[in-house]
C-alpha positions in Angstrom: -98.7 13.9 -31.2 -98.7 16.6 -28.7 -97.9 20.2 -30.0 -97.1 23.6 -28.1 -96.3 26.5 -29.8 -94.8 29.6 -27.0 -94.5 32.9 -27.8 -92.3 34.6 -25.2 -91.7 38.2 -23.9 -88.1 39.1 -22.7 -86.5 41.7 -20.7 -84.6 44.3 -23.2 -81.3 42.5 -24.6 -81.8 38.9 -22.9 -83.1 37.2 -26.0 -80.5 35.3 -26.6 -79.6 34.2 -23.5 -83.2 32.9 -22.7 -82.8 31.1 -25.7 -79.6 29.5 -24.4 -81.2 29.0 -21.0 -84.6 26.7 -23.0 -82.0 24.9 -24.7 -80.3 23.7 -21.2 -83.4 23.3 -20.2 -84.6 21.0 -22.8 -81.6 18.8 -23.5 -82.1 16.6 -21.1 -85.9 16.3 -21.8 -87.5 13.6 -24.5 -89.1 16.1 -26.4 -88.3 17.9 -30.2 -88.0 21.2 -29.7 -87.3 24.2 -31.9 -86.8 27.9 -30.4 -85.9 30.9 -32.3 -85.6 34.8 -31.9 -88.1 36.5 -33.9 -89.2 40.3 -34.6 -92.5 41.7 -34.1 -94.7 41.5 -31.3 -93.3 38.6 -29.1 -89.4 38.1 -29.0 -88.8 33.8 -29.1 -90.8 31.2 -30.5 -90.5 27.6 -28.9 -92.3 24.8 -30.7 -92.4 21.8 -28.3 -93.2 18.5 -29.6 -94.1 15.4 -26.9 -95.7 11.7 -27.3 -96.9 13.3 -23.6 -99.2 16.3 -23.5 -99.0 16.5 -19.6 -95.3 16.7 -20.2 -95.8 19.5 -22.0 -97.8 21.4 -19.8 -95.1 20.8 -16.8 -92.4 21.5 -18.8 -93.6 25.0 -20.1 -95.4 25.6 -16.3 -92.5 24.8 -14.3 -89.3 25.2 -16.6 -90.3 27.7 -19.3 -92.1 30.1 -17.5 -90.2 30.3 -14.4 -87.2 31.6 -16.7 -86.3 35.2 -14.9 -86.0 37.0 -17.4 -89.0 36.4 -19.5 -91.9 38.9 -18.8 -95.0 37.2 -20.1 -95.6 34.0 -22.5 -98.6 32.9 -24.5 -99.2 29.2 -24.6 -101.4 27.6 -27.8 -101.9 23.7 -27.8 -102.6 21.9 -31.1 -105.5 20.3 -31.7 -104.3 17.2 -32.4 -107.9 16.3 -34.5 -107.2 19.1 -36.9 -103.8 18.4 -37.5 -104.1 16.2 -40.7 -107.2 18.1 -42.2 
């Protein structure tokens, strides 16, 4: 099953409501999702989880990213192989 992990960068103060932006994003999209505010380095986490990889990658290429207020994101695919190792 298809997994993306996204680490996001966001403008000073707009964590949360990127976060609320992804969720309205994602509601009406058939994919499990989890996204949450972290400290350190990057600011928001969003795992995405699809029986499509191509959905996926248009949903973080055309939704995610095009978010105004995020300043830079980091995109790792799964290796579905490895996954049960």
């Amino acid at each position: 099953m298809p997994i993306a992990y996204v680490l996001l960068n966001s403008d000073l103060g707009s964590d949360e409501s990127i976060i609320n932006e992804v969720k309205q994003l994602l509601v009406d999209e058939s994919i499990t999702y989890e996204v949450q505010g972290v400290y350190g380095v990057y600011d928001i986490v969003l795992k995405l989880i699809s029986d499509d990889a191509e959905k996926l990658r248009a949903i973080i290429t055309n939704k995610i990213r095009k978010i105004s207020k995020i300043q830079s994101t980091l995109t790792m695919m799964v290796i579905e192989e490895q996954e049960n190792l």
